[in-house]
C-alpha positions as CSV (number, residue, x, y, z in Angstrom):
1,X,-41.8,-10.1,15.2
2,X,-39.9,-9.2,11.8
3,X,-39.9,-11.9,9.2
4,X,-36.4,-12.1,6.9
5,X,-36.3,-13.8,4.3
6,X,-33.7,-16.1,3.4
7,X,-33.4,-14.6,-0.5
8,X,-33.7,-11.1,0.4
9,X,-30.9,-11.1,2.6
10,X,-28.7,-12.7,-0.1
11,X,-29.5,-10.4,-2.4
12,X,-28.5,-7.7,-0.2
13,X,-25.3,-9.1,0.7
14,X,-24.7,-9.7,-3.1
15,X,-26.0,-6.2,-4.4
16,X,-24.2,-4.7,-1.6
17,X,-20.6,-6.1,-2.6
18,X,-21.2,-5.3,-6.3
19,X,-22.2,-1.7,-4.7
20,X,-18.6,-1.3,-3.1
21,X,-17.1,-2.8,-6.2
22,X,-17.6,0.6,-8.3
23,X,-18.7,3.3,-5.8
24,X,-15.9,4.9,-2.7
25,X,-18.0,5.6,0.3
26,X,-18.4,9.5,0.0
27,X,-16.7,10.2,3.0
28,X,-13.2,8.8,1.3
29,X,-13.8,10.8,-1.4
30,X,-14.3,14.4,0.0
31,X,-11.2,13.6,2.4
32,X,-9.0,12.3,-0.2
33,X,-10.0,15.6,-2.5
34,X,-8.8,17.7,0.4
35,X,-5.5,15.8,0.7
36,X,-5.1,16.5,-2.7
37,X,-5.8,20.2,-2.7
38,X,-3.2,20.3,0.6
39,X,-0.7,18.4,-1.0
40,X,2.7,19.8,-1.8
41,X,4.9,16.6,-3.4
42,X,4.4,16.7,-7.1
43,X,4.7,12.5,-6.9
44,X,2.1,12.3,-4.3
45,X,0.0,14.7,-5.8
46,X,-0.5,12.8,-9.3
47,X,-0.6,9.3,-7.3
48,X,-3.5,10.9,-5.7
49,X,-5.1,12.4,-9.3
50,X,-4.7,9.2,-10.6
51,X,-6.4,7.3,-7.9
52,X,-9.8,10.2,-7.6
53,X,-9.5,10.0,-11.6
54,X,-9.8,6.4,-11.4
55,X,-12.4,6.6,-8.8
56,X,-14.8,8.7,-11.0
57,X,-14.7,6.4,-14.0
58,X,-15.5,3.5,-11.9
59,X,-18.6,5.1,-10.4
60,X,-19.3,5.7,-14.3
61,X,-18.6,2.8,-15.4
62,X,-20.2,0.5,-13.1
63,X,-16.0,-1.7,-12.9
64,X,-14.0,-2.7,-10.2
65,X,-12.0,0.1,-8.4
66,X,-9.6,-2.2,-7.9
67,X,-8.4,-5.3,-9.1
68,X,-7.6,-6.9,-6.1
69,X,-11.8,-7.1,-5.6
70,X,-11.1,-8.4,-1.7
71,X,-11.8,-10.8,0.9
72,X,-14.9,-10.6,2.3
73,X,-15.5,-9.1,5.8
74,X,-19.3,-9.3,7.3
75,X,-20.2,-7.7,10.7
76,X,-23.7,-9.1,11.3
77,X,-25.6,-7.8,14.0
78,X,-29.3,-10.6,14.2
79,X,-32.1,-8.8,16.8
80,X,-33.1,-11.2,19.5
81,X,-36.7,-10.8,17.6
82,X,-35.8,-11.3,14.0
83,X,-37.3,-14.6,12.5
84,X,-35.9,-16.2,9.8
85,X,-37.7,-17.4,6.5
86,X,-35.8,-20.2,4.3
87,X,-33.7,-23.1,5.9
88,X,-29.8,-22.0,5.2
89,X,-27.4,-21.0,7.7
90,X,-26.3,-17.4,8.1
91,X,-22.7,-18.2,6.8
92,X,-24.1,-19.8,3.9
93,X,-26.8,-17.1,3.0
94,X,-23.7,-14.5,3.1
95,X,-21.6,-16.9,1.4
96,X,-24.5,-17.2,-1.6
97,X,-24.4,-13.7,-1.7
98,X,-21.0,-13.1,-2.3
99,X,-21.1,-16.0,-5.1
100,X,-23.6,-13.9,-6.9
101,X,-21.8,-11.0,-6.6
102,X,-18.3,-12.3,-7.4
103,X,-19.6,-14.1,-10.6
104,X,-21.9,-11.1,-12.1
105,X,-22.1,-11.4,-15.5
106,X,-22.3,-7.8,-15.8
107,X,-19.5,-7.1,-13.6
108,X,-17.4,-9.9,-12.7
109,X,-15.2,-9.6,-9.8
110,X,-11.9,-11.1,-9.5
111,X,-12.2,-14.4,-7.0
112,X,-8.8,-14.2,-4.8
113,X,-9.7,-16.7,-2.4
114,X,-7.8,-20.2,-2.0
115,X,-8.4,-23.4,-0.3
116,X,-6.1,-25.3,1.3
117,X,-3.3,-22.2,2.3
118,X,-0.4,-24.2,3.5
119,X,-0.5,-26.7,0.7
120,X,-2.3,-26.5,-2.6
121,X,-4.1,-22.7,-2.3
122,X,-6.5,-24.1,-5.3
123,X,-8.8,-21.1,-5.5
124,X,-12.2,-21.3,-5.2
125,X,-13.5,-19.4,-8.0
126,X,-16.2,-17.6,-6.3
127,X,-14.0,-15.9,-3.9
128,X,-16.0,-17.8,-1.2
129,X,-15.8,-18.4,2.2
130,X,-16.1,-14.7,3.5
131,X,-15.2,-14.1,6.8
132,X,-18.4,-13.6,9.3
133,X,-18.9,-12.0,12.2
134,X,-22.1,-12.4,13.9
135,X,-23.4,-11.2,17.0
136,X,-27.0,-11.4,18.4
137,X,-28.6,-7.8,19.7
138,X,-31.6,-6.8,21.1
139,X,-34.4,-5.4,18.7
140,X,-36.0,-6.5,15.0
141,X,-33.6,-5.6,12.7
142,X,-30.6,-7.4,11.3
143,X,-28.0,-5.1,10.2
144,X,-25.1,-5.7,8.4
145,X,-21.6,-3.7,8.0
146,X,-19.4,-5.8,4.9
147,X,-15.9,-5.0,4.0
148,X,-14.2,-6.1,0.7
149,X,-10.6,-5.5,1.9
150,X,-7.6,-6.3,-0.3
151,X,-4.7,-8.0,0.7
152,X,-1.7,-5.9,0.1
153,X,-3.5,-3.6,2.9
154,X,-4.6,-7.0,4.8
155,X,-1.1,-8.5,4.9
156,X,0.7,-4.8,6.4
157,X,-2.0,-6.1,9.8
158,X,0.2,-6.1,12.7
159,X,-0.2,-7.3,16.9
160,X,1.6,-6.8,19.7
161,X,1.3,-7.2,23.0
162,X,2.4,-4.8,24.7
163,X,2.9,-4.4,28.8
164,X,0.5,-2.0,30.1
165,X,2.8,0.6,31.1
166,X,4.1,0.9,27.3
167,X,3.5,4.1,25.1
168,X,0.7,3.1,22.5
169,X,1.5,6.1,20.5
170,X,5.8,5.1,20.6
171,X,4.6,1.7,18.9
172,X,2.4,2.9,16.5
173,X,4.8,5.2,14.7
174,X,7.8,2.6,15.4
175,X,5.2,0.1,13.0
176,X,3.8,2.1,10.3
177,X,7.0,2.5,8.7
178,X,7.5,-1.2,8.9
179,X,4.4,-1.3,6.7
180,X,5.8,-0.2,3.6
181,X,3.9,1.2,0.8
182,X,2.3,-1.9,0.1
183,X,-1.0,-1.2,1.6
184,X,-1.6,1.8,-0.9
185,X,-1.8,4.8,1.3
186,X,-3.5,7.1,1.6
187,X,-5.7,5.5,3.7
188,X,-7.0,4.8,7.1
189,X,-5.3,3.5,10.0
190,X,-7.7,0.9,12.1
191,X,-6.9,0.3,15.7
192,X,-7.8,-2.2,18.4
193,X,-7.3,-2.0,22.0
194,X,-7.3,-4.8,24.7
195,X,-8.9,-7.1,24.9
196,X,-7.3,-10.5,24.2
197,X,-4.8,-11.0,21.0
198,X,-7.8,-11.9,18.8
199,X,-10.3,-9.4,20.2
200,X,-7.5,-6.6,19.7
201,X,-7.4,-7.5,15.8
202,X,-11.3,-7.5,15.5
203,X,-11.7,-4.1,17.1
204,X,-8.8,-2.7,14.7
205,X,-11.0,-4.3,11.7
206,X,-14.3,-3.0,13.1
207,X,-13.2,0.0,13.6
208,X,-12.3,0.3,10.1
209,X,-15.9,0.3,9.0
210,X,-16.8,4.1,10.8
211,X,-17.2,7.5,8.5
212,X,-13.8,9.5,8.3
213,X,-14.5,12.5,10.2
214,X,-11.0,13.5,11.4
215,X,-11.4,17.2,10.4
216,X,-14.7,17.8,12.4
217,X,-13.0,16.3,15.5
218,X,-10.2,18.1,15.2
219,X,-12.1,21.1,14.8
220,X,-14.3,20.8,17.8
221,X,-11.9,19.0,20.1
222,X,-11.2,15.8,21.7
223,X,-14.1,14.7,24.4
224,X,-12.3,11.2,25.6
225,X,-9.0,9.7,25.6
226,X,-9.3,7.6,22.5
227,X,-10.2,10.9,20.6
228,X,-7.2,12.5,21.7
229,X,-5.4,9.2,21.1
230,X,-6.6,9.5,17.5
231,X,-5.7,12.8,16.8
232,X,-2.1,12.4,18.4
233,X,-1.3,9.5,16.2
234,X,-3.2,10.9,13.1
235,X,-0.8,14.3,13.6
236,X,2.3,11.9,14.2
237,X,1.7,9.4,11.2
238,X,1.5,12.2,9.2
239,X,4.2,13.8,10.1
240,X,6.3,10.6,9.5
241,X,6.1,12.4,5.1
242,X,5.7,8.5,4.2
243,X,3.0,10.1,1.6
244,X,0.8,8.7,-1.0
245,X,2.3,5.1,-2.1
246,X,4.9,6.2,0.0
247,X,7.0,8.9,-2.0
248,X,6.8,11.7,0.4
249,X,4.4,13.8,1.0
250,X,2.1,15.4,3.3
251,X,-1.4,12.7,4.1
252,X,-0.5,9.3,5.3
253,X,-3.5,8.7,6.3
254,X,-7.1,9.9,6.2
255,X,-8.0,9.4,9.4
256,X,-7.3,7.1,12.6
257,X,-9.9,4.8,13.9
258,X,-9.7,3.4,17.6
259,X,-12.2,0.6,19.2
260,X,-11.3,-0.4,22.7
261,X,-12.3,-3.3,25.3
262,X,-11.3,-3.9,28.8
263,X,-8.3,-6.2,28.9
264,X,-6.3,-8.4,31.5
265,X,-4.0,-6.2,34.3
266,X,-0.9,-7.5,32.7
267,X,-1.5,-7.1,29.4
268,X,-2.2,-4.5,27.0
269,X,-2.8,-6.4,23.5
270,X,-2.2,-3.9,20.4
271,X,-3.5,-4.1,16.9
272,X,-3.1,-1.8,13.4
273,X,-5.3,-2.9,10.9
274,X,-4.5,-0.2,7.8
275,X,-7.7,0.3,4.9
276,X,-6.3,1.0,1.2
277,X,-7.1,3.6,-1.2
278,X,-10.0,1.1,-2.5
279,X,-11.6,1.5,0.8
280,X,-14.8,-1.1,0.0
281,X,-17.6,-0.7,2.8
282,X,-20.8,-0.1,3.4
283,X,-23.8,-0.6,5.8
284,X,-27.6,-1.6,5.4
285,X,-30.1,-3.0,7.9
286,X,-33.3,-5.2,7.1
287,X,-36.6,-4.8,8.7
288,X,-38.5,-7.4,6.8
289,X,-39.6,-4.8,4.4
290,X,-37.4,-7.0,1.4
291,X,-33.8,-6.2,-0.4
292,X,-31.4,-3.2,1.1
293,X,-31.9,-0.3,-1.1
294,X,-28.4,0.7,-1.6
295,X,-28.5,4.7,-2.9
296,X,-26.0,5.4,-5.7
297,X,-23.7,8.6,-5.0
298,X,-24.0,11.7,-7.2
299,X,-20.7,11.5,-9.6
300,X,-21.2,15.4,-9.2
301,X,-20.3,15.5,-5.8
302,X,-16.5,13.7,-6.9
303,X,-13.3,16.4,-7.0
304,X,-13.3,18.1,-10.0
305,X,-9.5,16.2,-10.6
306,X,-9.1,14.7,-14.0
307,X,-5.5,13.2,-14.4
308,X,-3.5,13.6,-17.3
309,X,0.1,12.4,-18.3
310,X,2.7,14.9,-17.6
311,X,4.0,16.5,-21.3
312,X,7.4,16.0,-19.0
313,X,7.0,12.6,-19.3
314,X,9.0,10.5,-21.6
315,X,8.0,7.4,-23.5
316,X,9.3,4.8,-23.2
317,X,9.4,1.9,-26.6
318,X,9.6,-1.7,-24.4
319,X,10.1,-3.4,-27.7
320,X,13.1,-1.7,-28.7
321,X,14.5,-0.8,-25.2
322,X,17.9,-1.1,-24.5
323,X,19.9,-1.7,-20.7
324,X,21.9,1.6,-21.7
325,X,18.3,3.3,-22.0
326,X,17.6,2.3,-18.7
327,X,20.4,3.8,-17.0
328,X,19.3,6.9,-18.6
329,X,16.3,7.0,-16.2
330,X,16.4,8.9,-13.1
331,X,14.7,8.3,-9.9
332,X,11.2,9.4,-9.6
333,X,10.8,10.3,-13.5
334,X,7.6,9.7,-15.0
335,X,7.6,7.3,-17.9
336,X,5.1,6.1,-20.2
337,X,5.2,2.5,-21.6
338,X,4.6,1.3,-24.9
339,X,4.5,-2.1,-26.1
340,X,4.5,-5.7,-25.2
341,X,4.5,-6.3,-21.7
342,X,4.9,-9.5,-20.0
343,X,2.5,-10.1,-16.5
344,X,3.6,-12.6,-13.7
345,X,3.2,-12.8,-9.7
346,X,3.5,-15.3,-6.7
347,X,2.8,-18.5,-8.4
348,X,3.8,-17.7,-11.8
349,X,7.3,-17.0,-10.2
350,X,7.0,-20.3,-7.9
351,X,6.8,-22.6,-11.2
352,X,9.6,-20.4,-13.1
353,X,12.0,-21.2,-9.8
354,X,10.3,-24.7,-10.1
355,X,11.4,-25.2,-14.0
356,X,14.9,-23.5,-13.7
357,X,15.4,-25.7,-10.7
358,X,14.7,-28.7,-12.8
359,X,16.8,-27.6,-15.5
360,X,13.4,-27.4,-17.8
361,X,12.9,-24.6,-20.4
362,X,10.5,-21.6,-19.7
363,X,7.4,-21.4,-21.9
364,X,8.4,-17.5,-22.1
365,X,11.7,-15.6,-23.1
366,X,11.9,-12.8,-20.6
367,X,15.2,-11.8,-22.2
368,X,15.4,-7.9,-22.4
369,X,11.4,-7.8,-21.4
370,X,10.2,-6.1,-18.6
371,X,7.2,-8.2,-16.1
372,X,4.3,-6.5,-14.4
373,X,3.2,-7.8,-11.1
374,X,-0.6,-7.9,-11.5
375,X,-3.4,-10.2,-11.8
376,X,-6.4,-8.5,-13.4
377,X,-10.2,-8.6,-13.4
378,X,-11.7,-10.2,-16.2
379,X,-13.1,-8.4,-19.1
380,X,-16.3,-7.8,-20.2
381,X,-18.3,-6.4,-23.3
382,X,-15.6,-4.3,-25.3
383,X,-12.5,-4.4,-22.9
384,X,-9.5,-6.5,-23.3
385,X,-8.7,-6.9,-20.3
386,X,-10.6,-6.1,-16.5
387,X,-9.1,-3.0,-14.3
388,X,-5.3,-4.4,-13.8
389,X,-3.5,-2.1,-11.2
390,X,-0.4,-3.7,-9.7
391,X,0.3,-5.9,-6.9
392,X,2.4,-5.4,-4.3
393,X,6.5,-5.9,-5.1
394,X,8.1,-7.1,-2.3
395,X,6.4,-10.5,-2.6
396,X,8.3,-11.2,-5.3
397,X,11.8,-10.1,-4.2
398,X,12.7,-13.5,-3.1
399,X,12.3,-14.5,-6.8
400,X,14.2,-11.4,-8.2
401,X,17.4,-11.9,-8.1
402,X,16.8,-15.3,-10.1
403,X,14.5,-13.7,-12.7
404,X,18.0,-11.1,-13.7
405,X,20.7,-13.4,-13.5
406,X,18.5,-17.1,-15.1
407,X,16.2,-14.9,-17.4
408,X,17.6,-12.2,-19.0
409,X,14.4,-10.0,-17.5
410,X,15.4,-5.9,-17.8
411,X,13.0,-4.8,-15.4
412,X,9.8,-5.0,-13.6
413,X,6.5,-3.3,-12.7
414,X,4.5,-2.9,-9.4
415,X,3.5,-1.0,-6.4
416,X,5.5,-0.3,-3.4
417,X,8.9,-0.7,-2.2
418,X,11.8,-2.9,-2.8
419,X,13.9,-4.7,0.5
420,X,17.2,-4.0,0.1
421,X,18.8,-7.3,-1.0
422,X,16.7,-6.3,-4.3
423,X,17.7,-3.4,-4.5
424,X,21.1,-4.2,-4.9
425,X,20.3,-7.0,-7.2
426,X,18.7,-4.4,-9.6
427,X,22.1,-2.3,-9.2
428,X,24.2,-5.4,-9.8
429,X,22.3,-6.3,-13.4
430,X,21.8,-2.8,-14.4
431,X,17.9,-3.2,-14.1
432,X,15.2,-1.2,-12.9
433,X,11.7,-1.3,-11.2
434,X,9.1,0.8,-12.2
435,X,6.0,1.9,-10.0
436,X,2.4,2.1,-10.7
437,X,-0.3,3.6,-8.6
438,X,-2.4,0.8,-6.6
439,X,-5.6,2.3,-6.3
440,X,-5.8,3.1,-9.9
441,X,-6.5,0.2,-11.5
442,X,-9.3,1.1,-13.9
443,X,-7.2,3.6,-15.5
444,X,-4.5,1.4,-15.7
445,X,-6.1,-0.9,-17.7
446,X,-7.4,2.0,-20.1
447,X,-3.8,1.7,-21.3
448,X,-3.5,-1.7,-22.1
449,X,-5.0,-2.4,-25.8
450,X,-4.6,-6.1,-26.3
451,X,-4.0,-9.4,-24.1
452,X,-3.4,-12.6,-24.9
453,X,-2.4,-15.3,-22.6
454,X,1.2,-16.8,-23.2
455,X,2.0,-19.1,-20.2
456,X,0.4,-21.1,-17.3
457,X,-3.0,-21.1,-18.2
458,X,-4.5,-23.1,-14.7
459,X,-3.1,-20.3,-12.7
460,X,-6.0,-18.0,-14.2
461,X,-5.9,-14.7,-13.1
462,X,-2.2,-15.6,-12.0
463,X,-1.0,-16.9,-15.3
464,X,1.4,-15.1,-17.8
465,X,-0.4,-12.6,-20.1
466,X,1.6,-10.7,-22.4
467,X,-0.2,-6.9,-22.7
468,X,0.1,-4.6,-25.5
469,X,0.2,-0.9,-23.8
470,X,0.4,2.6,-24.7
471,X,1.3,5.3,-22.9
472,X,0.8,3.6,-19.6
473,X,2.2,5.9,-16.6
474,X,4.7,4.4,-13.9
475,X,7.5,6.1,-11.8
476,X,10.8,5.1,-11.7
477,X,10.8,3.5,-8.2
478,X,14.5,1.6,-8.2
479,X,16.9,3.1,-10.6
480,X,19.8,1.3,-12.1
481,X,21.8,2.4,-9.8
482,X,19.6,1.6,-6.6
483,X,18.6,4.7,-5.7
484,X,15.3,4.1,-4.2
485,X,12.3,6.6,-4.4
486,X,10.4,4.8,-1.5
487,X,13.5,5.4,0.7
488,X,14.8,9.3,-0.5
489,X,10.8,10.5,-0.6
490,X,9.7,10.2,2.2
491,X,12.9,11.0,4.3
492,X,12.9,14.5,2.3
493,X,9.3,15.2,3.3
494,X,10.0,14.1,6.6
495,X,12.5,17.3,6.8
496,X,10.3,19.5,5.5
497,X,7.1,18.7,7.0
498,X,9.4,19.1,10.5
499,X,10.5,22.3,9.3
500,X,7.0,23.9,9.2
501,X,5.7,22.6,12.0
């Protein structure tokens, strides 16, 4: 009988999650390098050199790939013979361990996780509870498969229940342009089949977890129905030209992952579960023999892409900026910013609305500033501020319209698209939002020189910085005019891609 002790699987859980803090699972990283040497957009292409760029220095650097650090997944498999040494639960030994990991001195991780989620949403500070799956085998081994998965890929999750005699692939490709860009693609598209409703989501999520070998099945051949199922829908997504963070281009998606389960004759229960471009997994299994030995990758082994700012680029002086500056800018242009930059997201925007609501001044003039959606790591040793890549956009729109007309705020800065009632508000007050690549964040925050904290200090990584930046690189996403790159990208590669085939 195999004997596990209570510490050493804690430590595993922990070293494991500080593991796919820093290091892409190798598989990502030879697929993405290939997309990048395939790709055609000149905006896809740097989103992509930016995010394999970023990817190296974290590996290096031993920082968060992202700043969204994730919520914590577990798939525990327990053999039937496996003994247990030590007197906690399983939840709470994988719970421990992902309080070690998420408050590592070395490398902190940024605790997302809130109590309470339709009242207060206090956070936790740990980023406990994780979300555990457990399942008991046959056999002596306990082995583990954990997820940290962020939650602008999380929130694009979608179910449907379908009836059986529906087209699987006609639903697919009716919902991933639903999705947005908010789920940082490229990436991998996770699907669950029958089932019930919840099973359907579980598989998708499972499934998410397997090695991305679309090019070796492609090249040998499909031997089932899900295989051919994959490749249909991994042809057809592509083909869609949504592109890296969704500006056109040729690789949508890595790969497509399908579990399946038998399901009810009436129903046919439907899930899409997409993974980000800080795809955070790994797997280890414990025999009793003490902690996982987790193997670092070989930074020689990552795409010989370094990314650089375009010398097309133009800077761009936030501290002198002008609205007839802005209308100067055209859509998809590279910029660089320089100077003081304000931050702000969800609940920094819920307590503006609350103020302004109350008639109350704001702790912050946002008059001719421009905001960037993001709430960032914290620092450690030298840096200033933790990787800070942005958040996703459209979860602010509802607040946009009042932050240009009650503010005086020029513009903003985040990832993804814009819906189209803020879209025409940034027409209507001559504004503009700017892009960043999600997926990049350690990059990013090479940019940003000094922080301070100017507003809403309990909201911790939410509250309102003020970041002193040079040369960081965004797109022009939403012109002044509202001419949106999310929208004219990827219907141009759409046409082209069609064209070729």
């Amino acid at each position: 009988m195999t004997v596990i002790r209570e510490q050493d699987f804690i430590q595993s859980i922990a070293d494991a999650l500080q593991y796919i803090s820093y290091y892409h699972p190798a598989d990502y990283i030879r697929s993405l390098g290939e997309a990048y040497k395939r790709e055609e957009s000149v905006a896809a292409k740097d989103a992509i050199a930016q995010i394999l760029t970023n990817s190296r220095m974290c590996a290096e650097g031993k920082r968060p790939i992202c700043q969204d650090t994730g919520i914590v997944v577990a798939f525990v498999k327990v053999g039937m013979a496996v003994q247990w040494y030590g007197s906690m639960g399983l939840e709470h030994m994988v719970n421990e361990g992902v309080r070690r990991a998420y408050t590592n001195a070395d490398n902190p991780l940024r605790a997302s996780m809130v109590n309470d989620p339709a009242g207060s949403r206090k956070n936790t500070k740990d980023n406990t509870p994780a979300v555990v799956h457990v399942s008991l085998v046959p056999g002596n081994t306990v082995e583990v498969h954990i997820a940290a998965k962020g939650g602008g890929s999380e929130n694009k999750a979608k179910l449907a229940m379908l009836n059986p005699n529906d087209n699987i692939v006609d639903w697919v490709l009716e919902t991933v342009p639903t999705m947005g860009a908010g789920w940082c693609p490229p990436g991998m598209l996770g699907i669950g089949i029958g089932g019930s409703a919840e099973k359907a989501v579980l598989l998708a999520k499972e499934s998410l977890m397997a090695t991305i070998d679309m090019h070796e099945l492609k090249a040998r051949g499909a031997n089932n129905r899900l295989e051919e199922l994959r490749i249909e829908i991994y042809d057809k997504v592509n083909a869609l030209g949504i592109g890296a963070q969704g500006l056109g281009g040729l690789t949508t998606v890595l790969d497509v992952k399908i579990l399946d389960y038998p399901t009810h004759a009436a129903s046919l229960p439907v899930a899409i579960i997409p993974n980000c471009a800080a795809t955070r997994h790994v797997h280890f299994v414990l025999d009793g023999g003490g902690v996982a030995a987790l193997e670092p990758p070989n930074v020689a082994d990552w795409p010989d892409v370094h990314w650089t700012p375009s010398p097309q680029a133009r800077r761009v002086d936030l501290d002198t900026i002008t609205r007839e500056q802005v209308a100067g800018w055209k859509p998809g242009e590279t910029l660089l910013l320089n100077g003081k930059l304000l931050t702000g997201r969800d609940a920094a925007h819920k307590r503006i609305a609350t103020l302004l609501a109350k008639g109350e001044a704001l702790p912050v003039d946002f008059s001719n500033r421009f905001i960037y959606y993001v709430g960032p790591v914290d620092p450690v040793r030298d840096e200033v501020v933790g990787p800070a890549g942005p958040t996703t956009a459209t979860r602010m729109d509802g607040y946009t319209d009042m932050m240009l007309e009650k503010t005086g705020l020029l513009g903003m800065v985040g990832k993804a698209e814009r819906g189209p009632e803020t879209i025409a508000s940034i027409a209507k007050h001559q504004s503009a939002y700017l892009m960043a690549v999600g997926g990049a964040a350690y990059l990013v925050s090479k940019a940003i020189r000094a922080a301070r904290m100017v507003a809403f200090a309990d909201l911790g990584m939410e509250a309102i910085y003020e970041f002193e930046v040079k040369d960081m690189p965004v797109t022009v996403a939403v012109d002044s005019h509202g001419v949106s790159v999310h929208e004219t990208g990827p219907a141009q590669w759409k046409l082209i891609i069609a064209s070729t085939s």
